[in-house]
HTML snippet that shows the backbone in 3Dmol.js (N, CA, C, O; Angstrom):
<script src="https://3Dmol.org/build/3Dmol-min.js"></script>
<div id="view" style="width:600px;height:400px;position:relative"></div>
<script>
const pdb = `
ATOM      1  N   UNK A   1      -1.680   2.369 -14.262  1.00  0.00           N
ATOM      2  CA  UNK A   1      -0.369   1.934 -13.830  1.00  0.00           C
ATOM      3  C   UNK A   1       0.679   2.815 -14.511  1.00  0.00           C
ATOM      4  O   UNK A   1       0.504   3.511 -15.511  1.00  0.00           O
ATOM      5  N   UNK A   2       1.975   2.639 -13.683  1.00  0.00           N
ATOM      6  CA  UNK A   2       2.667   3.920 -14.358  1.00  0.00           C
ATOM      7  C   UNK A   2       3.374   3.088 -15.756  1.00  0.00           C
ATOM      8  O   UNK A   2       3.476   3.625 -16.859  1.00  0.00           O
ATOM      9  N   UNK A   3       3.764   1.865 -15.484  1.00  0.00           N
ATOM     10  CA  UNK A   3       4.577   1.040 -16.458  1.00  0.00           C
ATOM     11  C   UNK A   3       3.656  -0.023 -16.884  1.00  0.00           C
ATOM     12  O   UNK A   3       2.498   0.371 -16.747  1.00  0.00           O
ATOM     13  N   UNK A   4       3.723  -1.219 -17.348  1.00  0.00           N
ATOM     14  CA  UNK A   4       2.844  -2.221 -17.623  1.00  0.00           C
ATOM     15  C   UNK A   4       3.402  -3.106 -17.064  1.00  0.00           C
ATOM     16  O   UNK A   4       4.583  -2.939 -16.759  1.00  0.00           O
ATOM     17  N   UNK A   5       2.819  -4.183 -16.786  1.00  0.00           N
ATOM     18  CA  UNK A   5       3.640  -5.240 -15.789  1.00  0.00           C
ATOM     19  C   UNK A   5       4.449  -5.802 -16.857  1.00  0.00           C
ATOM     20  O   UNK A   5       4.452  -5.284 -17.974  1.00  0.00           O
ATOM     21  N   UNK A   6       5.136  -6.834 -16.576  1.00  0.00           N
ATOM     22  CA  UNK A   6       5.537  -7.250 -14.775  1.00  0.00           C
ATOM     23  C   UNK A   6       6.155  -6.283 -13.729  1.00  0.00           C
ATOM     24  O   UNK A   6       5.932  -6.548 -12.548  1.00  0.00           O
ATOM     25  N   UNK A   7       6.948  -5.134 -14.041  1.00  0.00           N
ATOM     26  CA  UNK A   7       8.025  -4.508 -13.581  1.00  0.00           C
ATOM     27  C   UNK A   7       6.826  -3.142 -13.156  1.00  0.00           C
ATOM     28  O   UNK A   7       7.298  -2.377 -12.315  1.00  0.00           O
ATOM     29  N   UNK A   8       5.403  -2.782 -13.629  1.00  0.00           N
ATOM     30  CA  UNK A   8       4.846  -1.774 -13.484  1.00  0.00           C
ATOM     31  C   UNK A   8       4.130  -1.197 -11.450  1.00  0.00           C
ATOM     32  O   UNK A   8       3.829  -1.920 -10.501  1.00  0.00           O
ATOM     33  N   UNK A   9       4.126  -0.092 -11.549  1.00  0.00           N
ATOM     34  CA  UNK A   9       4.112   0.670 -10.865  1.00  0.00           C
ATOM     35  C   UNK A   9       2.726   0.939 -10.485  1.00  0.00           C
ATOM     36  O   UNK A   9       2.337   1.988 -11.000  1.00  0.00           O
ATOM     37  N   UNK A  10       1.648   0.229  -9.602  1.00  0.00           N
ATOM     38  CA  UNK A  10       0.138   0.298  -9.538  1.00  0.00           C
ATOM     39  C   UNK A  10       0.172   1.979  -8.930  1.00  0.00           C
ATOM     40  O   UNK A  10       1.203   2.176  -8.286  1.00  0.00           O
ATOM     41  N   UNK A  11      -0.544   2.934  -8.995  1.00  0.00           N
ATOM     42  CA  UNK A  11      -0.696   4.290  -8.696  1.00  0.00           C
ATOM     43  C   UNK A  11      -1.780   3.730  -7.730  1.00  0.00           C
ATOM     44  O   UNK A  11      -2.420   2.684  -7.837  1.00  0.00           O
ATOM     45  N   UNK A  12      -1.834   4.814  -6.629  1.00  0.00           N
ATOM     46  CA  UNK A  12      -3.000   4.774  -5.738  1.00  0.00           C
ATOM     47  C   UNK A  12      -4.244   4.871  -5.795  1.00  0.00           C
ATOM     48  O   UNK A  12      -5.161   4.554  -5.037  1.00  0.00           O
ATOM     49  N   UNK A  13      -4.123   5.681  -7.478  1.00  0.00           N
ATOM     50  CA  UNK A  13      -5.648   6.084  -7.405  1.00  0.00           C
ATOM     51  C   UNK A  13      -6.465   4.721  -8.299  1.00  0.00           C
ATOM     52  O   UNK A  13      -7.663   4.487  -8.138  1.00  0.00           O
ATOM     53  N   UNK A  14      -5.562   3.903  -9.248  1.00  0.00           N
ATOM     54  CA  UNK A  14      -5.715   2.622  -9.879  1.00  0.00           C
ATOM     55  C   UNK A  14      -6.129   2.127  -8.221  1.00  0.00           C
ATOM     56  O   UNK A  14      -7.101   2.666  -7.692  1.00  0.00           O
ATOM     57  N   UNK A  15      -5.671   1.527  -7.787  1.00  0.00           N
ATOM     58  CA  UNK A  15      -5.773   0.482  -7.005  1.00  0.00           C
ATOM     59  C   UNK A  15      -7.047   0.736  -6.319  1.00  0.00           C
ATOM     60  O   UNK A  15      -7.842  -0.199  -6.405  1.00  0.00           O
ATOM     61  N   UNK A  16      -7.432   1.737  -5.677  1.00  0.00           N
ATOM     62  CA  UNK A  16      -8.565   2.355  -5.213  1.00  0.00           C
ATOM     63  C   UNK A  16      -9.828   2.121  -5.860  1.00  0.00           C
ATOM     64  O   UNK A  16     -10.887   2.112  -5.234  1.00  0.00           O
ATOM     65  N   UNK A  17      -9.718   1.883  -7.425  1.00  0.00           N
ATOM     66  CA  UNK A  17     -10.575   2.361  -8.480  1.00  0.00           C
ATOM     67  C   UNK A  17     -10.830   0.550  -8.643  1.00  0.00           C
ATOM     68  O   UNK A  17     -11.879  -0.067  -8.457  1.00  0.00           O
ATOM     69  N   UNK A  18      -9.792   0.136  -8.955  1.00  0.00           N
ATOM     70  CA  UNK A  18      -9.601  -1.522  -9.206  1.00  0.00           C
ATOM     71  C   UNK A  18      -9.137  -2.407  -8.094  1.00  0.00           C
ATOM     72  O   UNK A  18      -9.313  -3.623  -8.168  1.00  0.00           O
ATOM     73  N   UNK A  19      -8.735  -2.026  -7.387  1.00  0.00           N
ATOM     74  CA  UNK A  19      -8.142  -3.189  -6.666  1.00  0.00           C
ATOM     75  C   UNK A  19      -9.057  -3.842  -5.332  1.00  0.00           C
ATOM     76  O   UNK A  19      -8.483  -4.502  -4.465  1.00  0.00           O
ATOM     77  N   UNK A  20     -10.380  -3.604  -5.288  1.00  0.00           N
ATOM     78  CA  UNK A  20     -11.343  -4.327  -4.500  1.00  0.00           C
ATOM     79  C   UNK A  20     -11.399  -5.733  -4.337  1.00  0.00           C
ATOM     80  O   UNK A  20     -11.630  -6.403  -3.330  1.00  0.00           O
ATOM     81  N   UNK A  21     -11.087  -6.143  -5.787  1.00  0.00           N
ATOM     82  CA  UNK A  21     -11.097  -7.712  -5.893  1.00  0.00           C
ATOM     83  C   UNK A  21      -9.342  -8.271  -5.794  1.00  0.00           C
ATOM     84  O   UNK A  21      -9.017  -9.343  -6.305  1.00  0.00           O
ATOM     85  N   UNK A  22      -8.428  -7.466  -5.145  1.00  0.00           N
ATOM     86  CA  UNK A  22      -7.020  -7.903  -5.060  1.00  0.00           C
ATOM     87  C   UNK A  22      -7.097  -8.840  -4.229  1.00  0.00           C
ATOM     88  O   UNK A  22      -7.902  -8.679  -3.311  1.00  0.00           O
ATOM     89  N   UNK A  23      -6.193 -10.276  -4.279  1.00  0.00           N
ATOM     90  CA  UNK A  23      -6.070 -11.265  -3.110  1.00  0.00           C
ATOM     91  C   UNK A  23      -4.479 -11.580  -3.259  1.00  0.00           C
ATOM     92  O   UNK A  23      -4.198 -12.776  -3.181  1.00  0.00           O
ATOM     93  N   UNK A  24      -3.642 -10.879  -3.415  1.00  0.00           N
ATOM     94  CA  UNK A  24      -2.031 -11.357  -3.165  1.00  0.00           C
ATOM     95  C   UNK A  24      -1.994  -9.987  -2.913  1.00  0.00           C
ATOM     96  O   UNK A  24      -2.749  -9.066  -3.223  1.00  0.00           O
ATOM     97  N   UNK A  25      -0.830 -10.060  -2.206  1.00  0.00           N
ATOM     98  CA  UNK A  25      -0.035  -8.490  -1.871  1.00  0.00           C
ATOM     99  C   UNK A  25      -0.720  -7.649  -1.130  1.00  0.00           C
ATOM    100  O   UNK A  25      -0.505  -6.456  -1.344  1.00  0.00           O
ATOM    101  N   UNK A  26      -1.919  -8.089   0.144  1.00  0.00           N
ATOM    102  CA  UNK A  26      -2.664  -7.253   0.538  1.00  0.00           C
ATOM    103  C   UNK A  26      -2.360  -6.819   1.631  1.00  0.00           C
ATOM    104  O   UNK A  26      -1.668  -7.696   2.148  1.00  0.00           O
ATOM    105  N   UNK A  27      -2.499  -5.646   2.581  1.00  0.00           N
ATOM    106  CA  UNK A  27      -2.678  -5.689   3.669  1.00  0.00           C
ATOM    107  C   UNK A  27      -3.695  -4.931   4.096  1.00  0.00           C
ATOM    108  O   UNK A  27      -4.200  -4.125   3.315  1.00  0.00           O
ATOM    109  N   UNK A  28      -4.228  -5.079   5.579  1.00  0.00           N
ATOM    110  CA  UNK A  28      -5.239  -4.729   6.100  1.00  0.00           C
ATOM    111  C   UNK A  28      -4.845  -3.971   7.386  1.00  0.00           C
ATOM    112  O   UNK A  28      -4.485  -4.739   8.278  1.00  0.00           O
ATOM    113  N   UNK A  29      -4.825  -2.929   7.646  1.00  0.00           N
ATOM    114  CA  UNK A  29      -3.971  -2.095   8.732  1.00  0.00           C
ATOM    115  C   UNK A  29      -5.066  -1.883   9.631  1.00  0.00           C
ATOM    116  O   UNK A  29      -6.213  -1.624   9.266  1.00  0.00           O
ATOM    117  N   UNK A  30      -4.652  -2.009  10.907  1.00  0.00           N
ATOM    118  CA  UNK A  30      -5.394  -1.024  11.776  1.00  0.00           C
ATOM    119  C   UNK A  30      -5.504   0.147  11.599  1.00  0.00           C
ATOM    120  O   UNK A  30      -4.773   0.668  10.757  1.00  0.00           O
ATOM    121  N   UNK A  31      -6.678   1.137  12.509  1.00  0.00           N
ATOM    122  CA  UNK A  31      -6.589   2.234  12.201  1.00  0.00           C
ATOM    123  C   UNK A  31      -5.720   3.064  12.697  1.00  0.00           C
ATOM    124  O   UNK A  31      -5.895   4.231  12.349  1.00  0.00           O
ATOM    125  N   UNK A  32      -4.677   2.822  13.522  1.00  0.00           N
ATOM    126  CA  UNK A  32      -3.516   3.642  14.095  1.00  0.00           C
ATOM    127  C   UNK A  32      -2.454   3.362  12.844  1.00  0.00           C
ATOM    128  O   UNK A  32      -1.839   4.360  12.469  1.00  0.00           O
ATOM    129  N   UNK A  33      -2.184   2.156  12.183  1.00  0.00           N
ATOM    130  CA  UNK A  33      -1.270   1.559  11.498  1.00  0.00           C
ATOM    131  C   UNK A  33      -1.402   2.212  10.231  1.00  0.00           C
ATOM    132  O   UNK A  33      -0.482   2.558   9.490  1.00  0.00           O
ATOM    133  N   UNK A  34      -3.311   2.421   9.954  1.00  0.00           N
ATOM    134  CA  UNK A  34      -3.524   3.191   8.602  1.00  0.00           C
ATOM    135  C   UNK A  34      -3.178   4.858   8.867  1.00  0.00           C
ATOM    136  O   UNK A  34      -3.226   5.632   7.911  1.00  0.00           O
ATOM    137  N   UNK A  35      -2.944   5.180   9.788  1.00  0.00           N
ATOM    138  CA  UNK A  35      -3.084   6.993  10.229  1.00  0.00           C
ATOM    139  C   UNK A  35      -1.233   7.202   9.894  1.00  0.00           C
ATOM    140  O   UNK A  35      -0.706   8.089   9.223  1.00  0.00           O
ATOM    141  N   UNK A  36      -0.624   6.152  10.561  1.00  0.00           N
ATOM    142  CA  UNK A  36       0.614   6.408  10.046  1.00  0.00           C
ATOM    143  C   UNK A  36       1.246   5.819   8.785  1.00  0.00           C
ATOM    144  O   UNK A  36       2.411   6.176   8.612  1.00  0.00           O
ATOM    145  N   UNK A  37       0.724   4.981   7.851  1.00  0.00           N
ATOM    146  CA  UNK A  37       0.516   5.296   6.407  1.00  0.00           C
ATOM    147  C   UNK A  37       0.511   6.123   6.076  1.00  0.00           C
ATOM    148  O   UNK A  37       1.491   6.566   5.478  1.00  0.00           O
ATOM    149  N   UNK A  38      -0.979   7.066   6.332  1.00  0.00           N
ATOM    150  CA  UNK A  38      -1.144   7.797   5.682  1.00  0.00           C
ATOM    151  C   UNK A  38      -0.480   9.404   5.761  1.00  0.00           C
ATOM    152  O   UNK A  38      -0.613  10.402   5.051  1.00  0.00           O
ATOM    153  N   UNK A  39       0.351   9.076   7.090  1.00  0.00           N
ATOM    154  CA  UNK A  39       1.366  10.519   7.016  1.00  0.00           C
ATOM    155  C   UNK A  39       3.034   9.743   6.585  1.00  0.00           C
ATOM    156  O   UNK A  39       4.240   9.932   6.748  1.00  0.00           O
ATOM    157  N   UNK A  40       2.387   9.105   6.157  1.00  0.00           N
ATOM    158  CA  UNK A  40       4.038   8.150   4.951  1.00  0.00           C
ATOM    159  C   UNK A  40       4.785   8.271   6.534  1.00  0.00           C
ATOM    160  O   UNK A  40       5.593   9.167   6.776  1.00  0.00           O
ATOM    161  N   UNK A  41       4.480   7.485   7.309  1.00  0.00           N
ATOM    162  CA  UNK A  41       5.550   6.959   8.179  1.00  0.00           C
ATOM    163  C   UNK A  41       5.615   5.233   8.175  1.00  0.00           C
ATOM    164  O   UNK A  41       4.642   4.513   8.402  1.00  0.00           O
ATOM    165  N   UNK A  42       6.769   4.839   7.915  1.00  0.00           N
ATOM    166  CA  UNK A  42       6.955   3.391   7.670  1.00  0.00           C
ATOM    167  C   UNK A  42       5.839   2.318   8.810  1.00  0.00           C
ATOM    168  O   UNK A  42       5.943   2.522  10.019  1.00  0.00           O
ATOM    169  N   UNK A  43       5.314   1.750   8.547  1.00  0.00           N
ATOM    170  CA  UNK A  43       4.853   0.520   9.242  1.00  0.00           C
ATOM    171  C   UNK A  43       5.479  -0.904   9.675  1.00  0.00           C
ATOM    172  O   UNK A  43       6.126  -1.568   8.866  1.00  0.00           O
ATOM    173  N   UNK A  44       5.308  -1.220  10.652  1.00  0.00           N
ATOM    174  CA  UNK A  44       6.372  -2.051  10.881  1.00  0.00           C
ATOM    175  C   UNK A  44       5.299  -4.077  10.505  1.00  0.00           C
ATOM    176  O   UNK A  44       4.548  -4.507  11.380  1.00  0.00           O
ATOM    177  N   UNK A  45       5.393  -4.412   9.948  1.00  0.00           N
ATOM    178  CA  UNK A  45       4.016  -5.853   8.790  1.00  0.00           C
ATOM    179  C   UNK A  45       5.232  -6.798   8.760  1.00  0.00           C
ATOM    180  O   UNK A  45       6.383  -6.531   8.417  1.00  0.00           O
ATOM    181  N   UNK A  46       4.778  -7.823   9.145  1.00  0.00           N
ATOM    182  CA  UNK A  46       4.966  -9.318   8.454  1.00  0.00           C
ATOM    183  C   UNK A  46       4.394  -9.399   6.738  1.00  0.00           C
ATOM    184  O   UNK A  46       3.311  -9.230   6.177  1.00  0.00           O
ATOM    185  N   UNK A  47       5.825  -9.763   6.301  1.00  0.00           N
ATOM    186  CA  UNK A  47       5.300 -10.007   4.987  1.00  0.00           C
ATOM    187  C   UNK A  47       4.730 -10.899   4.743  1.00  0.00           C
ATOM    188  O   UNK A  47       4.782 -11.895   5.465  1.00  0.00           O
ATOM    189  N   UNK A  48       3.815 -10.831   3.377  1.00  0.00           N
ATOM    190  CA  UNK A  48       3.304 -11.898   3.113  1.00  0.00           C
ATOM    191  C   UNK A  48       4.323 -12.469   1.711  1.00  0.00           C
ATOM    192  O   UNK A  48       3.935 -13.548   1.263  1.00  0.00           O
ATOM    193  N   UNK A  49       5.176 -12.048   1.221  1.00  0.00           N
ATOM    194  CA  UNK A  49       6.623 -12.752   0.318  1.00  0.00           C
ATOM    195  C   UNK A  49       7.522 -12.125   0.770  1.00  0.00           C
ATOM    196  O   UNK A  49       7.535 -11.086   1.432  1.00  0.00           O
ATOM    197  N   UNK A  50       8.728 -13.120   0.207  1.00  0.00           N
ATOM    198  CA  UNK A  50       9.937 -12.574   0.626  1.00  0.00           C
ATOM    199  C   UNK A  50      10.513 -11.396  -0.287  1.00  0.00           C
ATOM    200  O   UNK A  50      11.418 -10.704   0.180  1.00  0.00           O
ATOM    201  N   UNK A  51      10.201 -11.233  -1.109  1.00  0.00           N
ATOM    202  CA  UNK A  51      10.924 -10.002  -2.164  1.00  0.00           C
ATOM    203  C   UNK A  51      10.211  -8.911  -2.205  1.00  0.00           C
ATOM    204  O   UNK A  51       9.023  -8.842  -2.522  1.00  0.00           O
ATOM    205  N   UNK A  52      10.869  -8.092  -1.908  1.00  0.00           N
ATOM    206  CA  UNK A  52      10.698  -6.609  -2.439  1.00  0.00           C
ATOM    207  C   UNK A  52       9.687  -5.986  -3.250  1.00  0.00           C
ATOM    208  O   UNK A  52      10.044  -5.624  -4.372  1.00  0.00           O
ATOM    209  N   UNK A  53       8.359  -5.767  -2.863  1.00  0.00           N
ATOM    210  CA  UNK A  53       7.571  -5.105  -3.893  1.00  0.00           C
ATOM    211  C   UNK A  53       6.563  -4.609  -3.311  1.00  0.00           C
ATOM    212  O   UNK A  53       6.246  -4.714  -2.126  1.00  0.00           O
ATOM    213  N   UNK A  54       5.837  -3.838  -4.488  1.00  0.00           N
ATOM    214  CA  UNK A  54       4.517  -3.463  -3.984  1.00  0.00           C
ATOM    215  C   UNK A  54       3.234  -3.880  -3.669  1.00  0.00           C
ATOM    216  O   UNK A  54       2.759  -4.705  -4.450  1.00  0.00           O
ATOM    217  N   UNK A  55       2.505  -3.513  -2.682  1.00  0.00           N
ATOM    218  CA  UNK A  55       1.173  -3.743  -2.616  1.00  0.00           C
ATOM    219  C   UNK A  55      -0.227  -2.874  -2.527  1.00  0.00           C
ATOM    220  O   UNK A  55      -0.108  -1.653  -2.635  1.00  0.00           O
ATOM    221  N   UNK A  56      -1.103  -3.240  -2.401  1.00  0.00           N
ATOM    222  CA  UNK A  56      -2.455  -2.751  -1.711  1.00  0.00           C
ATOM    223  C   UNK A  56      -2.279  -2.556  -0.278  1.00  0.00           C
ATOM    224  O   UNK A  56      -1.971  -3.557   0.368  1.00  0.00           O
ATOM    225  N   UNK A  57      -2.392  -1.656   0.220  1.00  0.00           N
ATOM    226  CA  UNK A  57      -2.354  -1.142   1.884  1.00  0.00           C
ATOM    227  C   UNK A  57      -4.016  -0.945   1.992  1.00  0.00           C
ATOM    228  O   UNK A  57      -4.609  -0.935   0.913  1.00  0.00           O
ATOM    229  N   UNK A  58      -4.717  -0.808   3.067  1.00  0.00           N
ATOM    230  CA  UNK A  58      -6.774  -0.765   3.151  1.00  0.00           C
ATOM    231  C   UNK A  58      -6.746  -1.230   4.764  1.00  0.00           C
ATOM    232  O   UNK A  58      -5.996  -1.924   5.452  1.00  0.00           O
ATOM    233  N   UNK A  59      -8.142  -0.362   5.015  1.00  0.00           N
ATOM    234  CA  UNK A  59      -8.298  -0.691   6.382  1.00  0.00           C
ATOM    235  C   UNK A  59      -9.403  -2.048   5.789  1.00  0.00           C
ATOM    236  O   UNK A  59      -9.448  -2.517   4.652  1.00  0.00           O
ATOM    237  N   UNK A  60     -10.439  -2.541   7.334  1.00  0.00           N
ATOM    238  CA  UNK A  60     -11.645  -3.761   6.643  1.00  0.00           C
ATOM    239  C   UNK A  60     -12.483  -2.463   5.604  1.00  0.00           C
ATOM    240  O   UNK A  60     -12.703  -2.833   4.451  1.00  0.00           O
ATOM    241  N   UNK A  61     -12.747  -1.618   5.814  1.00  0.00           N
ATOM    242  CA  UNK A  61     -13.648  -0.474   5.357  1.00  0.00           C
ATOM    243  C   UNK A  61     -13.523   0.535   3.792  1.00  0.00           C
ATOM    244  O   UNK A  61     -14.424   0.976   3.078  1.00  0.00           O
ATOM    245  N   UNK A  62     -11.526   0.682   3.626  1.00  0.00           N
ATOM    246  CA  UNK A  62     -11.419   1.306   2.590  1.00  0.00           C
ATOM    247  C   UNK A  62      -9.963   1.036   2.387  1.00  0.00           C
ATOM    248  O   UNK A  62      -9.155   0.759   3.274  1.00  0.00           O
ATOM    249  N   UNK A  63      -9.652   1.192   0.660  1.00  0.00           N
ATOM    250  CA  UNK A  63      -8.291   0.741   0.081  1.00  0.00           C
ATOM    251  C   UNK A  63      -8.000   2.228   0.370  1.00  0.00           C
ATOM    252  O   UNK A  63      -8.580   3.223  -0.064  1.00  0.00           O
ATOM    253  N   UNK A  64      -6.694   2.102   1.422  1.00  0.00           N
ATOM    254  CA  UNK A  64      -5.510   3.593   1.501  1.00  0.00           C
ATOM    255  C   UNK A  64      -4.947   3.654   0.031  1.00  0.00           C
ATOM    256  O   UNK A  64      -5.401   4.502  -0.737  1.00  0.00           O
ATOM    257  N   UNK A  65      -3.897   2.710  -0.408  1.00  0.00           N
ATOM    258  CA  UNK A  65      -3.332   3.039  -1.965  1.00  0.00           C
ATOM    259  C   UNK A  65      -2.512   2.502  -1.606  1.00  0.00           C
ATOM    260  O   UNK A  65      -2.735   1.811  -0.612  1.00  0.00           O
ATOM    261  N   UNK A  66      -1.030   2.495  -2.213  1.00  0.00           N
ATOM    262  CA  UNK A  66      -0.087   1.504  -2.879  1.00  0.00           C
ATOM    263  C   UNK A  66       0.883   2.015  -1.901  1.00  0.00           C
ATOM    264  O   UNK A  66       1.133   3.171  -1.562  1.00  0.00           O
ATOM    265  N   UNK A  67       1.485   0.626  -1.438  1.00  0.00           N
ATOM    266  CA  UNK A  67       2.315   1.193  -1.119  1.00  0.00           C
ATOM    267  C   UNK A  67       3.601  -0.041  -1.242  1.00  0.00           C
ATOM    268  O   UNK A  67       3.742  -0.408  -2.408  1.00  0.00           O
ATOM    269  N   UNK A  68       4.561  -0.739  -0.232  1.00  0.00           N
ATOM    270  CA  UNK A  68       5.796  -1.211  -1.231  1.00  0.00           C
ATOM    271  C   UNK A  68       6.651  -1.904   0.449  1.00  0.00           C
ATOM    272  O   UNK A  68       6.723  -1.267   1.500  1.00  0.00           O
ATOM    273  N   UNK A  69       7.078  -3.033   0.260  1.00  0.00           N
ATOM    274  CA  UNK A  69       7.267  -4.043   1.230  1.00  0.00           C
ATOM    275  C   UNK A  69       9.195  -3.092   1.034  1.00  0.00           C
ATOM    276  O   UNK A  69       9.755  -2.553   0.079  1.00  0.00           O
ATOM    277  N   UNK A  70       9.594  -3.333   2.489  1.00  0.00           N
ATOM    278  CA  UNK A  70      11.342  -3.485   2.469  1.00  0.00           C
ATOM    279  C   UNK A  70      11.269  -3.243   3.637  1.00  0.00           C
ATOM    280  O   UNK A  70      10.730  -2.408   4.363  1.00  0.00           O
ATOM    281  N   UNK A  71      12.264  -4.610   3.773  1.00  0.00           N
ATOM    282  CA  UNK A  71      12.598  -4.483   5.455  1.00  0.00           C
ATOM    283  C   UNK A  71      12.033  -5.306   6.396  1.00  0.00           C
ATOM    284  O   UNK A  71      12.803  -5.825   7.205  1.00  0.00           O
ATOM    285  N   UNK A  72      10.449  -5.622   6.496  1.00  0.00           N
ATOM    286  CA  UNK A  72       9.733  -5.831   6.976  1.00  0.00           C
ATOM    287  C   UNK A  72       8.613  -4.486   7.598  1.00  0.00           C
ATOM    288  O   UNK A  72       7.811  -4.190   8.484  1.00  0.00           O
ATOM    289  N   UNK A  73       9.090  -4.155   6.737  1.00  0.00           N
ATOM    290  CA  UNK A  73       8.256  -2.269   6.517  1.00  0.00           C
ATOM    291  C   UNK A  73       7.416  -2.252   5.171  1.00  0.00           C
ATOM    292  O   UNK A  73       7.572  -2.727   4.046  1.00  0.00           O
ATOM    293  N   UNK A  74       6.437  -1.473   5.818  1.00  0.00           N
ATOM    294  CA  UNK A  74       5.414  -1.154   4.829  1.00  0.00           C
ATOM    295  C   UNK A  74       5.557   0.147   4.290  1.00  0.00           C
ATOM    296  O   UNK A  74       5.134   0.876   5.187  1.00  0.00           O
ATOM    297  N   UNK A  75       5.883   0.804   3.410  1.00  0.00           N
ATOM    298  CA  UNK A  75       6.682   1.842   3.208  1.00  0.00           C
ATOM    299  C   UNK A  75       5.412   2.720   1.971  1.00  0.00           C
ATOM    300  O   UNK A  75       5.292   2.318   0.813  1.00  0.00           O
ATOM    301  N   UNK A  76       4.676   3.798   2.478  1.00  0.00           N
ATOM    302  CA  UNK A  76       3.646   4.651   2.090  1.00  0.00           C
ATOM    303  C   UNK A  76       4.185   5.031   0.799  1.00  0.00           C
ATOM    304  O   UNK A  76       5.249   5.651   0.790  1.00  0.00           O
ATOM    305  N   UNK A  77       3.436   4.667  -0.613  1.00  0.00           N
ATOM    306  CA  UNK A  77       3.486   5.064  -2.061  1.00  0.00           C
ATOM    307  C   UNK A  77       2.775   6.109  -2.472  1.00  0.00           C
ATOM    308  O   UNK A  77       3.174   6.720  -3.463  1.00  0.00           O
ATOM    309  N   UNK A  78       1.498   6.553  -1.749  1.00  0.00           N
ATOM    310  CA  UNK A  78       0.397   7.346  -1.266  1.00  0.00           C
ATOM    311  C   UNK A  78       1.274   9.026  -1.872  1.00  0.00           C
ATOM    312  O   UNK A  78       2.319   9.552  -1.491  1.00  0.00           O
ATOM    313  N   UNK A  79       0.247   9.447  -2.950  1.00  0.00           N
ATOM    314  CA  UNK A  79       0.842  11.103  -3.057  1.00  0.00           C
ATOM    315  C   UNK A  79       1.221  11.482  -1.878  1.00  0.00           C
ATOM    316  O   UNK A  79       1.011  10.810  -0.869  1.00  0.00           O
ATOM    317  N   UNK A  80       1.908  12.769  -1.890  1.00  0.00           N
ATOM    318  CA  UNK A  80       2.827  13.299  -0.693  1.00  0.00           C
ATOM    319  C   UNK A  80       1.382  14.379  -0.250  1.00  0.00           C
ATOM    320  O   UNK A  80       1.480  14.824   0.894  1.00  0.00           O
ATOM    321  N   UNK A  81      -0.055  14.874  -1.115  1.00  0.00           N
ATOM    322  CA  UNK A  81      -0.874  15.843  -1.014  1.00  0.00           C
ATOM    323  C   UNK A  81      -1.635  15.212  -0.402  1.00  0.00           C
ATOM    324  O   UNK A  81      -2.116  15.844   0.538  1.00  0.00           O
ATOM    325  N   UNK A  82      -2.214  13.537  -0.577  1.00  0.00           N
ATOM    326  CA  UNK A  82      -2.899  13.005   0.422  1.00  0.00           C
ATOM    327  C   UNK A  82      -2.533  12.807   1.582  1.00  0.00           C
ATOM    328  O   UNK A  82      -3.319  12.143   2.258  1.00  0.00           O
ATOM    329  N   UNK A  83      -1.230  13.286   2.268  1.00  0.00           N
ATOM    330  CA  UNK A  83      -0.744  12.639   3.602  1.00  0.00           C
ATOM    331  C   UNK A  83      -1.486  13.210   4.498  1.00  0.00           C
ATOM    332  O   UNK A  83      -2.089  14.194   4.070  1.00  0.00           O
ATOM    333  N   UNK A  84      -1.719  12.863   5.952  1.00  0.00           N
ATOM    334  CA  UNK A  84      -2.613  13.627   6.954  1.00  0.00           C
ATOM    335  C   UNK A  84      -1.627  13.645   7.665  1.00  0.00           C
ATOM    336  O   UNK A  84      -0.909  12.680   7.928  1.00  0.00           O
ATOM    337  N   UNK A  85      -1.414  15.658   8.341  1.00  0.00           N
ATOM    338  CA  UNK A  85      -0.584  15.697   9.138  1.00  0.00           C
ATOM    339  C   UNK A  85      -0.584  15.972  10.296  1.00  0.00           C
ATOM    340  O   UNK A  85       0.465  15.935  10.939  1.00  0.00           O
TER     341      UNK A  85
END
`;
const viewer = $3Dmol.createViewer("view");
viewer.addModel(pdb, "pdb");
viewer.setStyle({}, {cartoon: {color: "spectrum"}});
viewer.zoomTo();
viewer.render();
</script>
């Protein structure tokens, strides 16, 4: 993590590594929904809270990485080197 919680910053490659057993803050994308994740284009998700923060983004198959609720957008945390273009 980049900070320590509460206020900390999960990195993609943490969450990937640890976050298998996550059950708050999750989402589960289709694979069109995960393709534009993963070229950091916003997603358009029902939240699961009302405030502002980050989560686990994953298809049923594999955790994509972190990424961060606003708007009702799922907004790609994902290095800028992993993006697929």
């Amino acid at each position: 993590m980049r900070k320590p919680p509460p206020k900390g910053k999960p990195t993609s490659v943490f969450l990937q590594r640890f976050g298998g057993g996550a059950t708050k803050n999750v989402y589960t994308l289709s694979p069109e929904d995960a393709e534009r994740f993963l070229r950091r284009e916003p997603v358009n998700i029902e939240p699961v809270d009302d405030r502002r923060s980050y989560c686990l983004a994953r298809t049923p198959d594999f955790i994509l990485g972190c990424g961060r609720i606003e708007e009702n957008r799922l907004i790609s945390e994902v290095p800028r080197s992993w993006s697929v273009h």
